[in-house]
C-alpha positions in Angstrom: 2.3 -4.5 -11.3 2.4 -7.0 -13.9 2.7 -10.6 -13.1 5.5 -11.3 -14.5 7.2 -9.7 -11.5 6.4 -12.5 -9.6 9.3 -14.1 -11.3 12.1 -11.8 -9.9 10.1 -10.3 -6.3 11.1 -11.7 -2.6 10.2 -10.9 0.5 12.7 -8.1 1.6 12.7 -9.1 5.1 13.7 -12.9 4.9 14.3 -13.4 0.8 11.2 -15.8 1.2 8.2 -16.7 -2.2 5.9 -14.6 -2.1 2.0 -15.3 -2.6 0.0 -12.9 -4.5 -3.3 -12.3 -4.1 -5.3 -9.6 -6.1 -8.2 -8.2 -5.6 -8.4 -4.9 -9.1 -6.6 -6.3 -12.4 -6.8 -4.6 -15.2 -5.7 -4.9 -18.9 -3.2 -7.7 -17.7 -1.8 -5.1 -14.9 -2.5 -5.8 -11.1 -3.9 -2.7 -9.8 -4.9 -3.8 -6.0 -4.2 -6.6 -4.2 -1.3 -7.7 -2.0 1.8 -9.7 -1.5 2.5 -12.2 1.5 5.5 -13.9 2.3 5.3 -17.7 2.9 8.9 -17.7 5.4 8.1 -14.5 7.4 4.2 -14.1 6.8 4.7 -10.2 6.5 2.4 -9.0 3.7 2.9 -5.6 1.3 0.1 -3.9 -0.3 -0.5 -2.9 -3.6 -2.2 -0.1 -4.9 -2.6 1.8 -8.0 -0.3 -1.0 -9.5 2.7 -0.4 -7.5 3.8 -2.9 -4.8 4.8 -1.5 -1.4 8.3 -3.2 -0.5 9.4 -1.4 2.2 10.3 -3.1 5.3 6.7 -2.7 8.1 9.5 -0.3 9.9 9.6 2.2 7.3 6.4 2.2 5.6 
């Protein structure tokens, strides 16, 4: 995921900001790490550089 996503993602739950917090960047690409919202405080994973925005229900 690149950072610049941060610009356009919400929380899919509530529309709230999200915080990002990564643990595995590499060559400007966030490879692990983990997005949580500040309305809802539901957080998504990511891994291998792809951000897990389904809703807890269907994950």
């Amino acid at each position: 995921m690149r950072r610049k996503l941060m610009d356009i993602l919400v929380c899919p739950e509530c529309k709230g900001q999200l915080d990002l917090v990564v643990t595995l960047e590499q060559d400007d690409e966030i490879v692990e790490g983990s997005l949580t919202c500040n309305k809802c405080d539901e957080t998504y994973p990511i891994r291998d550089t792809i951000p897990n925005m389904l809703p807890p229900s269907l994950r």
